[in-house]
C-alpha positions in Angstrom: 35.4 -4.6 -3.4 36.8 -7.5 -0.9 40.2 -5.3 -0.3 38.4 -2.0 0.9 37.7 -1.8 5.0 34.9 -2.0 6.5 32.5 1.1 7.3 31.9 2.3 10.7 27.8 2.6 10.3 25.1 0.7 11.7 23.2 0.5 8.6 25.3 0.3 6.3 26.4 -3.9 7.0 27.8 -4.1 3.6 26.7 -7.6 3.9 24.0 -7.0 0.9 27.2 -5.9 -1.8 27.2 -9.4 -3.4 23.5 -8.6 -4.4 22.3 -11.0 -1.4 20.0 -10.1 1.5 18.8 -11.7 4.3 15.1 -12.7 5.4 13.1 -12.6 8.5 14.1 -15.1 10.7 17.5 -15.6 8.9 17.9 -18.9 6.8 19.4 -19.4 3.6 19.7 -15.3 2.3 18.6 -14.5 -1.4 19.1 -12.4 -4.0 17.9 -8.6 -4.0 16.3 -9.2 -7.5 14.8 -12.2 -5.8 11.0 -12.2 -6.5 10.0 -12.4 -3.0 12.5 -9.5 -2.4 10.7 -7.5 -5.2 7.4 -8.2 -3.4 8.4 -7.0 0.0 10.2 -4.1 -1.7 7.0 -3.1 -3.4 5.2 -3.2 0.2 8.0 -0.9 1.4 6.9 1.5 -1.7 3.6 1.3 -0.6 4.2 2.4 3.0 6.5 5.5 2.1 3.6 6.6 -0.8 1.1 6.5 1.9 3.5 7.7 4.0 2.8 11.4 2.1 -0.5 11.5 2.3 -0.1 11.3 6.0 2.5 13.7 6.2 0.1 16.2 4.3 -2.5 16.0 6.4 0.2 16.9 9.1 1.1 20.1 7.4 -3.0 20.7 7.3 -2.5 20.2 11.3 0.3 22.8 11.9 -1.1 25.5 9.4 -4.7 24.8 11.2 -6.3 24.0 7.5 -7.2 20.3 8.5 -10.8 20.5 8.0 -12.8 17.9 10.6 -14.2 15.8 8.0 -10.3 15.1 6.8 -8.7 14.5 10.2 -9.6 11.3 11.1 -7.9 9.8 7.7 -4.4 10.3 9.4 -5.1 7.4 11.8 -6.3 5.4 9.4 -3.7 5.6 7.0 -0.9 5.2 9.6 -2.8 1.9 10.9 -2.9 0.5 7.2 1.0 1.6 6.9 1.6 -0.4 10.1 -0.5 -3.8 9.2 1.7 -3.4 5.7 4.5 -4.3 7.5 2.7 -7.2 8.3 2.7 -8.3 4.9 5.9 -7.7 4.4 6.9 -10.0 7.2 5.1 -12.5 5.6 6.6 -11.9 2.3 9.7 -11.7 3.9 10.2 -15.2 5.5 11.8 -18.5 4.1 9.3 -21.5 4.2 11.4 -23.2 6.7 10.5 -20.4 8.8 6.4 -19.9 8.5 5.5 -22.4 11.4 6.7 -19.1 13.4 4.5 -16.6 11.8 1.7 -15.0 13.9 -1.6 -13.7 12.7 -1.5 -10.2 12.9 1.6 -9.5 13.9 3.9 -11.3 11.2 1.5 -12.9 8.7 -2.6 -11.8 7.6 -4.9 -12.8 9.3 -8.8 -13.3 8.7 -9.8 -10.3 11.0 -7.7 -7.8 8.9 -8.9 -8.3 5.8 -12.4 -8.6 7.7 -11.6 -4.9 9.1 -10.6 -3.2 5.9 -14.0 -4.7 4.2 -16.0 -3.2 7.4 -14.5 0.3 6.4 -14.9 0.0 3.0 -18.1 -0.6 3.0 -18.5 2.3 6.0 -16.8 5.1 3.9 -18.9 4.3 0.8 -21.8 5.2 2.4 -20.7 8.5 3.1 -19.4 9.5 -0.5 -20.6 10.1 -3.4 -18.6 7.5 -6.2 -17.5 8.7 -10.0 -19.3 7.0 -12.2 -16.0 6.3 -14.5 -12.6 6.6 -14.1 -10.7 9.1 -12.7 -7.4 11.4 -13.1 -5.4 11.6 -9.9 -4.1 14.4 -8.9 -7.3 17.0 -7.5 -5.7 17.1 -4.3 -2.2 16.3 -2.6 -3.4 14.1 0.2 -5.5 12.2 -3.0 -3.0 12.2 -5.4 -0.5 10.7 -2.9 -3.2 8.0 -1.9 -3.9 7.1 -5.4 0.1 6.9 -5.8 -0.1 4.3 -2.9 -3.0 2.5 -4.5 -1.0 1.8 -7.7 2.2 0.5 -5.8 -0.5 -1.8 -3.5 -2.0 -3.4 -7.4 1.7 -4.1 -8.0 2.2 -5.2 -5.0 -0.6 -7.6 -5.5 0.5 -8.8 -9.4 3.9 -9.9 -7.2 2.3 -11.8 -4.7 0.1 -13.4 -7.1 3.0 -14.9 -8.9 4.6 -15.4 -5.3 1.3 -17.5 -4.4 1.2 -19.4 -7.5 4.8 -21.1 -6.8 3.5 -21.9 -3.1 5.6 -19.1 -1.7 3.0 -17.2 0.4 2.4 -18.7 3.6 -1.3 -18.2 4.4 -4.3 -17.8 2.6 -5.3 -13.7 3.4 -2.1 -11.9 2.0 -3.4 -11.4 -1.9 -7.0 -11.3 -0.3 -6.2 -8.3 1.9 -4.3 -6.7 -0.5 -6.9 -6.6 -3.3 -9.1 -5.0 -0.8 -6.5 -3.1 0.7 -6.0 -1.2 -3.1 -9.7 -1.0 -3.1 -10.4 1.0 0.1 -7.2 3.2 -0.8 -8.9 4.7 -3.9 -12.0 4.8 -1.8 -10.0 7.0 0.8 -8.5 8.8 -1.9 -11.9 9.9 -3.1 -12.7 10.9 0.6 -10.0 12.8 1.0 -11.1 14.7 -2.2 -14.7 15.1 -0.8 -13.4 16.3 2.8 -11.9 19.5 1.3 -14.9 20.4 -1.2 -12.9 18.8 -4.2 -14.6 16.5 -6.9 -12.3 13.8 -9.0 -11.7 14.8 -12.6 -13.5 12.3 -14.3 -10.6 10.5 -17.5 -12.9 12.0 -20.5 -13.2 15.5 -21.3 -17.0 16.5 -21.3 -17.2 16.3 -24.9 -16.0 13.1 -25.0 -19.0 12.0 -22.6 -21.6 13.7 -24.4 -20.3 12.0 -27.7 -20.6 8.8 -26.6 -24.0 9.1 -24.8 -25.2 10.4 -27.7 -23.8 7.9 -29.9 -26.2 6.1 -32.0 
């Protein structure tokens, strides 16, 4: 690889082909199957799998089959894709770099996981919750919601192990992301709700009635 020349792109630095990368604010640059690189990575998951919820709510738009009660989750969603990059600033910064973090902008702060807790508690109020789990997939916009949720729980198993070896910066980014996969399932479910849809519930009916029934 060190003989061939180098490639007239932009993105494409070809500094990452010895399995390296760099972090935010430069500093000593790690390995791609770096943990912290995982965890960040994961966030970047996250963002594209919301990502296409968004975008089918935006094919709703042009076809003029967003229904009122649906349209206002597009902002939403783009505002938790955007505070997402927040957290992977965060994740994404070498220790000898965190006195230069900024709440809100490059690390969690308080007020964000305050602000996703406000509107989880606000959409609740306005659904109606499953009383057991639930199979994904009853609409697109929900399915691709619940798809983000998933990535987000990972997301938060990596920062946990991140956090235990003191290599989380502040004290909000697992607490916001905990809630963060909460309210996503929650929007999921509202999304479901906005078009007339109801989540399949993970037992058949039988299965239900067998084990209410059980002695």
């Amino acid at each position: 690889m060190s003989g061939r020349s180098p490639i007239d792109s932009v993105v494409a630095t070809t500094k990452g082909d010895d399995g390296t990368t760099g972090l935010l604010y430069g500093g000593a640059r790690i390995g791609k199957d770096d943990p912290r690189a995982e965890a960040y990575g994961t966030i970047d998951e996250a963002v594209a799998a919301l990502g296409l919820a968004r975008a089918n709510l935006g094919v709703k738009r042009r076809t003029g089959t967003l229904g009122p009660s649906i349209g206002g989750l597009a902002p939403l969603i783009l505002r938790i894709q955007r505070e997402l990059f927040v957290v992977g600033a965060e994740l994404a910064t070498n220790p000898d770099a965190w006195d230069r973090l900024r709440d809100g902008q490059t690390r969690v702060s308080e007020a964000m996981v305050r602000d996703i807790e406000r509107d989880l508690v606000e959409l609740e109020r306005n659904i109606e919750m499953p009383k057991e789990f639930v199979v994904p997939g009853e609409t697109v916009t929900s399915a691709a919601l619940e798809l983000a949720r998933t990535i987000l729980r990972r997301a938060e198993r990596r920062a946990v192990a991140l956090q235990r070896d003191g290599l989380v910066p502040g004290p909000y980014l697992v607490p916001y992301l905990n809630r963060l996969a909460d309210f996503v399932w929650v929007l999921a479910r509202a999304a479901e709700r906005a078009e007339s849809r109801t989540a399949t519930p993970a037992r058949t009916p039988a299965a239900a009635t067998r084990r209410e029934t059980a002695p």
